[in-house]
Structure formats: C-alpha cells, structure tokens
N, C-alpha and C positions, 0 to 999 in steps of 0.2 A: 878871230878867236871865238869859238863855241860860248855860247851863253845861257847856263841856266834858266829854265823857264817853268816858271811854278803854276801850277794850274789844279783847281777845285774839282778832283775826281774820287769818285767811288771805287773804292778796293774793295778785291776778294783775293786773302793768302788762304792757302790749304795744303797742308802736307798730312802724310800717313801716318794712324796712332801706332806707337810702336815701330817704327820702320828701321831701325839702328840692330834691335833685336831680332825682325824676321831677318834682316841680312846677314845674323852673325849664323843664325839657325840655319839656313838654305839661301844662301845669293843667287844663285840662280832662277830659281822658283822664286822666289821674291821681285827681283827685277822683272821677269816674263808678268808676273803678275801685276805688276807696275805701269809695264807697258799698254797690259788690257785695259787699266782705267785710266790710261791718260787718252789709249782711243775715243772712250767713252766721252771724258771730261773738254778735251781740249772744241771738237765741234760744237758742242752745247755753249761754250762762252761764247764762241765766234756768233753761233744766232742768236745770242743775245744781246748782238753789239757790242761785245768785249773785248778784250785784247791781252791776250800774254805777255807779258812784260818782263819777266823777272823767272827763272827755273835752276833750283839746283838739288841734284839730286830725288825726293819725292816729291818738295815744294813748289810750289809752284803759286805766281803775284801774277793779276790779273787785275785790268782797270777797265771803266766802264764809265760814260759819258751821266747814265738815269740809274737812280740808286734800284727802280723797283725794277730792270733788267738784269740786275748783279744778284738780286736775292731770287728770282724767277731762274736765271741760272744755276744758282747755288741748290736752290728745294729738287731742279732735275737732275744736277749731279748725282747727287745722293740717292733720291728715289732710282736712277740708274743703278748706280753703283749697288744698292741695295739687292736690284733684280738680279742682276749679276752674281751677287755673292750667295743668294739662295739657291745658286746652283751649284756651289762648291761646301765642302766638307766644311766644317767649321775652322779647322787648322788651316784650313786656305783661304779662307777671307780676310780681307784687308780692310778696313776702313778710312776713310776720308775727315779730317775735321776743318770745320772752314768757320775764317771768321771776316766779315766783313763792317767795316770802317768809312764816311766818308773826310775827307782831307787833304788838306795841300800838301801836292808834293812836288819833285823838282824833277825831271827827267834827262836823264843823260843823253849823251851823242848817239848812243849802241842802244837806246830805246829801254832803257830798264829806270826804276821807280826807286826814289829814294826820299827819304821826308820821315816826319812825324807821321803823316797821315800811314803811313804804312808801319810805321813801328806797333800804332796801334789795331793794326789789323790782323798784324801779326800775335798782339796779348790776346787777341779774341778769340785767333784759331787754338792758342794753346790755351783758353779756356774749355771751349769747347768737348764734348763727349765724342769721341769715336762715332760718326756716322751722322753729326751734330751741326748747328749751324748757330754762329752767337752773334749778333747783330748790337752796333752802338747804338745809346739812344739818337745819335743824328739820323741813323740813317729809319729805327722807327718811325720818326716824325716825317717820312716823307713815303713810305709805303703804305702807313696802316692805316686802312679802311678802300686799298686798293685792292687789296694779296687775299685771295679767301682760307688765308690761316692764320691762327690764333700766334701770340707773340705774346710771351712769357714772361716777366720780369724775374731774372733769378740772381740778384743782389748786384752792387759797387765794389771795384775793385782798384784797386790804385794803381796808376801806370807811371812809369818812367817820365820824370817833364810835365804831367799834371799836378796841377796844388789838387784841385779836389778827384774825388774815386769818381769812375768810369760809369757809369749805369751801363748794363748787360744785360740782351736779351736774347732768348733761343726760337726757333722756329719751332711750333708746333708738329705737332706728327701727324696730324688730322686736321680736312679742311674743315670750316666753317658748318655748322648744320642748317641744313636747307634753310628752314625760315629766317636765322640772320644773314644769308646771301641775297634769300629778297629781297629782304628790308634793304640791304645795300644797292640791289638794284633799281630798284622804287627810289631809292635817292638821289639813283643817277639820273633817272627818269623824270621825274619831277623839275627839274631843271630846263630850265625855258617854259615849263607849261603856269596854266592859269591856277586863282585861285582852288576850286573845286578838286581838283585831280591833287594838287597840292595836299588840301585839308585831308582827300581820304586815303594817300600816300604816308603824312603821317602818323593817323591814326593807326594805319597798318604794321607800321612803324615801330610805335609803342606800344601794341601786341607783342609783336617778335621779344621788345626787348625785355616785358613783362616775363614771359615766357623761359627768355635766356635767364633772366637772374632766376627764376624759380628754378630753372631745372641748372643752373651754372654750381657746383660746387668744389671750387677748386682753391687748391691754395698757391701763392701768390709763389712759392717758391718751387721750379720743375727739380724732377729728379729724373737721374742721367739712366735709370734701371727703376726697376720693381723691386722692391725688399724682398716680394717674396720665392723672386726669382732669385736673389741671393740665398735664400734660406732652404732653396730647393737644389743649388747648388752646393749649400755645405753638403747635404746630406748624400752627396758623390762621394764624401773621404778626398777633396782634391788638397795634393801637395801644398806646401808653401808658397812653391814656384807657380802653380797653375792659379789659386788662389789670387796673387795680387798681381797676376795678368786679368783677372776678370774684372780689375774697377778700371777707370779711367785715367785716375793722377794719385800716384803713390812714390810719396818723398822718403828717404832713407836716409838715417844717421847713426854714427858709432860712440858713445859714450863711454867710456871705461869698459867692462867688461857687456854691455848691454847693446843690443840693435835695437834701433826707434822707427818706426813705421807712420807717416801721417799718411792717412787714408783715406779719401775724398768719397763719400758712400750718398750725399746728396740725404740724407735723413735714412736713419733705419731704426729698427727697436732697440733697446739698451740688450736685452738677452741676445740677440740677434751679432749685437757689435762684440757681447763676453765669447759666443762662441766662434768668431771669427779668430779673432786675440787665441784664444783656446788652439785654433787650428793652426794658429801659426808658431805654436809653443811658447805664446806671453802672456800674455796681461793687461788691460786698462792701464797706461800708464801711469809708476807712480815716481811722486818728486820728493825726494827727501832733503834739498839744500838748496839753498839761490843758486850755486855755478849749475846743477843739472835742471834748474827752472828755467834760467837765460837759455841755456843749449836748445832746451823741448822745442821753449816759444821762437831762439833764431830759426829754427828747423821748420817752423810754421810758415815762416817769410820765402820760404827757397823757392818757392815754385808759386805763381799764382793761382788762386781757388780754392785754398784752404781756409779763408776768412771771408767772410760774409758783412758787408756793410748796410746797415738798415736804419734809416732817418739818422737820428743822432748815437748811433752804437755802432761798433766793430764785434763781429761774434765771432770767435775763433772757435778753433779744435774740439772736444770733449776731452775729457783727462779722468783719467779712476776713482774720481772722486762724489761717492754716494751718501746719501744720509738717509737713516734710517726713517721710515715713515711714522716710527710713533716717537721720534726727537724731537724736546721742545723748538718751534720756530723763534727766530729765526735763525740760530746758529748753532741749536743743539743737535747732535749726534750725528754728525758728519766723522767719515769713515773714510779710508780706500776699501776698495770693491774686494780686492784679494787680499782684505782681512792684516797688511802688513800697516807697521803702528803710526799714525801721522805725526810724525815730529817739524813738522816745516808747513808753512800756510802763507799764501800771500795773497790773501783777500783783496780786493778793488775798496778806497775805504764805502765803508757803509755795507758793504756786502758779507756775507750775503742777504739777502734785502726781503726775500721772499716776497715781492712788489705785484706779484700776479697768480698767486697760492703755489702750492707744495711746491716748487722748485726743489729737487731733489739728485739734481744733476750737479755737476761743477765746469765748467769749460773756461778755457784762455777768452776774457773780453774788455777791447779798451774803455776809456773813460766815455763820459758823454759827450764826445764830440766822435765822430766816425776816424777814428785811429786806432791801430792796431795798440796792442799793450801785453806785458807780462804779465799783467794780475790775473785774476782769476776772478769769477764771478759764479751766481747758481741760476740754473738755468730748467725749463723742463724740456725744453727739444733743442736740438744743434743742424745748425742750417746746411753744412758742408761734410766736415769732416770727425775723424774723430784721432787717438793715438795710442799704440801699442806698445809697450816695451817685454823682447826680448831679450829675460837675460841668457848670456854664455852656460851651454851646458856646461 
C-alpha cells in the first residue's frame, strides 16, 4: 500500500488574473493565449530545478527543492511574460499572479502536492496583483540579501488553519541600485579574507548604506498601480465594466435595492476614490442600520486583501464617512460624504480617537489586537481598499 510522504518544499502556485472572464469573452483566443505562456513558463521552472506538480486549467503548482530558485523563477516568468505581452494589444494580454510559500506537504502516487503548505501558496497567489509575485515571510528569510531585488512588506493576512495572520511580501519591480549590489558583493567577498580587506569592505559598506537611507524614501506599504495612472484612466470616460476590470480584487454584493463594490486600489486620494464611485453611478458607501453594517463589513471578509494588518491593528475598507476640517476634534462634524443624514454610527469604543492629528477619514478597523471587526474607526489614509454603494436606478 502507497504511503504518504511529507516533505519541506518550496511552492510556486500561479494561475491567470481574470481567466474565467477572458474565457467567457473568446475561449478560443484565450486558451491559444494560454498556451503561449505556458511555453514560456513551464522551461523556466524546469531550469530552475523545479517541477510541475499540480495543473488545472490556468493554474498551475510547482515545487522546488531551494526557495531562492522558486523566486529566481517566478521574477523570469513574469519579466517574460511581460516581454511578451508588450507585443500584444492590451485586450490581449493576460497576466500571471504567483504566490510562493515554503511548507510541508504530502505527495500523491500521480506526483501531485497536497498540504497546508500549498493551501498557503495558493492565498499568496490570490493575493497577488496581476503580473505580481507575493512571497511568505518563510521564504523572505531565506532569499533576502541573495536576490538583487527589493522585498516589500505589504501587510498580514489571515489564512485558513493559521491562529495568527500571514506576513506578505511582493517582489519589487526594480533591481537593487548599483552601490547596494556592491556592498552585497563586498560581503560576499570579504568572507574568508583578513582583517584589513575586512575593515575597508565595511566601511565601504556603511557608505552604501548611508547613501540608501538618504536617498531610500519609500513607504512600507507597495501599491499594485500608480494613482495616477488611475486618475489618467478615469479621464477616458471608461464604463463600469471596463472600470473595475482595471483594479486587481474587486468583491460584489446585493443588498436590498443597492450593489456594493469593495475595491482594492492599494491607497489613492479621497477625490480620486469620489470620482471612481461617481463613475460607477454610486457613492462612498453609506450605512444607515446594524443588518446593512454586518452585510458591508461580511463583504469585506469574502475574498482576501481587503484588510490590512499592522502590529496590533486590523485596517479595513474606507466607508463615506467624512468630517469636516473645521469640526470640533475629536468627534465633531462627522458627516457622509454625499451629504445623506447619519442616523446610525458604530464607533470602535474610544474612537474616533484622532491619536495621530486630523483623522478625517472613517474606515472599518478591529480592536487592538490584529482582528478584523465591524466598528469603525478614523483614520487619515487606508492601506487596501475602499467601498462603494450603488444604489438601483
């Protein structure tokens, strides 16, 4: 009798964003296009030491012995895949999201991967941006200061069968800039040698790094687009439909007579988010009772990367809730944005807190502990997402 046999490898799952929809639009052309990047995809695992494991329909599970040849594969899929799609029209590009994990898992008779380890490789890739790459923190801790790309930290997420959230991290877009490659090289270099070459190895060292923090100004959280490539996109006049094909994860619910939008935009301007809502013939969502607050925030849970976990906070959604800038702080002249009357409020207690000045925002945020929650809290920027409600012409 056959005998499960678990073993500590490195996953890479990736399937096509959207792939359900280009097939309803053109199966044909969709599958031919499919097959172009599996040309692409499937040799590049293979020289990386990898192995195909697992394929169904777009997806595709691949396992690998060295985490920093799973992620070495993953950055040439894509940088391929990328070359590739710059030679087609934009309606004809497809993208790739991949997430890689490493973990125990159990391997069948037929050669295919089953486990935790793969469940969670699998929440990466559907975290991931269309053309993206989301890395656990296990497997950070074993590439970085190998790979000459930057690795992002863009929040905790909570997985299935984990007590605590996930740490998630993306691949950068751009390698390293030359003086923090040398410095990396000089450290590899320095190894085995004497004191002397040592001494002027470091100092070389902490130039570079002097150098990086002065010219480093980045914040801690990536985004999946350019705001202001959103903002250069409204100004096309694009549909509804074309619209909330342009973000990455965008959840859908029906309340009474109203459709709900949560819309994963990775941070944008507050005007920026009115005129999206605008284009899509709603509004900043608003809540007028507990059963349509429960519905908003279950709608929040449906899909993951709509909540953002950071030290001891869970930051959710945005919601249409504004206060005016000359309101006494800290709980005077809070409003909805489209002016409709606030009869219903479910503040987090103490909140809103105004704990870090003008907090002017309102968004879904749990308690102090990294859980998600109904309340609501004020906030000045929103890490993920935000939410719209259309109501019924």
């Amino acid at each position: 009798m056959y005998k499960n046999s678990k073993r500590l490898l490195t996953i890479l799952a990736a399937d096509v964003a959207g792939f359900t929809k280009l097939v309803s639009e053109d199966e044909e052309a969709t599958l031919y296009r499919l097959a172009e990047l599996r040309s692409i995809m499937d040799p590049i695992i293979k020289s990386y030491g990898g192995r195909i494991a697992n394929t169904a329909g777009d997806s595709v599970l691949a396992c690998f012995d060295n985490p920093t040849g799973a992620v070495e594969a993953a950055i040439s899929i894509q940088e391929q895949h990328n070359a590739n799609n710059a030679q087609l029209r934009t309606s004809d590009r497809m993208r790739y999201r991949i997430g890689i994990n490493i973990g125990e898992v159990v391997q069948q008779p037929n050669g295919d991967l089953l486990g935790h380890g793969v469940n969670v490789a699998s929440r990466l890739e559907m975290i991931s941006e269309p053309g993206g790459i989301c890395l656990a923190e296990n497997v950070i801790e074993q590439v970085k200061g190998s790979l000459d790309y930057r690795f992002t930290k863009i929040g905790e997420h909570f997985v299935k069968n984990l007590d605590q959230p996930l740490k998630v991290y993306k691949v950068g877009e751009a390698t390293l800039p030359t003086y923090e490659k040398a410095a990396r090289r000089l450290q590899a270099w320095v190894r085995g040698q004497y004191f002397l070459p040592l001494l002027f190895a470091v100092v070389l060292i902490s130039i570079g790094f002097s150098a990086f923090v002065l010219l480093s100004n980045k914040s801690d959280e990536a985004k999946s687009f350019d705001p202001e490539y959103l903002e250069d996109f409204l100004t096309l006049d694009p549909s509804p439909e074309e619209l909330l094909e342009f973000f990455d994860l965008v959840t859908v619910g029906k309340y009474k007579d109203s459709t709900y939008y949560v819309i994963r935009t990775w941070g944008a301007e507050f005007e920026i988010l009115e005129k999206v809502s605008e284009a899509l013939g709603g509004h900043l969502v608003t809540i007028t009772d507990r059963e349509e607050n429960d519905f908003v925030y279950q709608l929040t849970l449906e899909d993951d990367g709509h909540w953002a976990f950071e030290g001891n906070l869970a930051l959710g959604p945005l919601i249409g809730l504004v206060q005016d800038p000359e309101g006494a702080e800290p709980d005077g002249g809070w409003g909805w944005a489209n002016n409709e009357p606030m009869n219903f409020s479910n503040w987090k207690r103490g909140s809103p807190d105004n704990s870090s000045g003008n907090q002017d925002f309102g968004n879904f945020q749990g308690p102090n502990v990294p859980k998600s929650s109904p309340l609501w809290n004020d906030t000045t920027i929103w890490k993920r997402s935000f939410i719209v409600e259309v109501p019924k012409p």
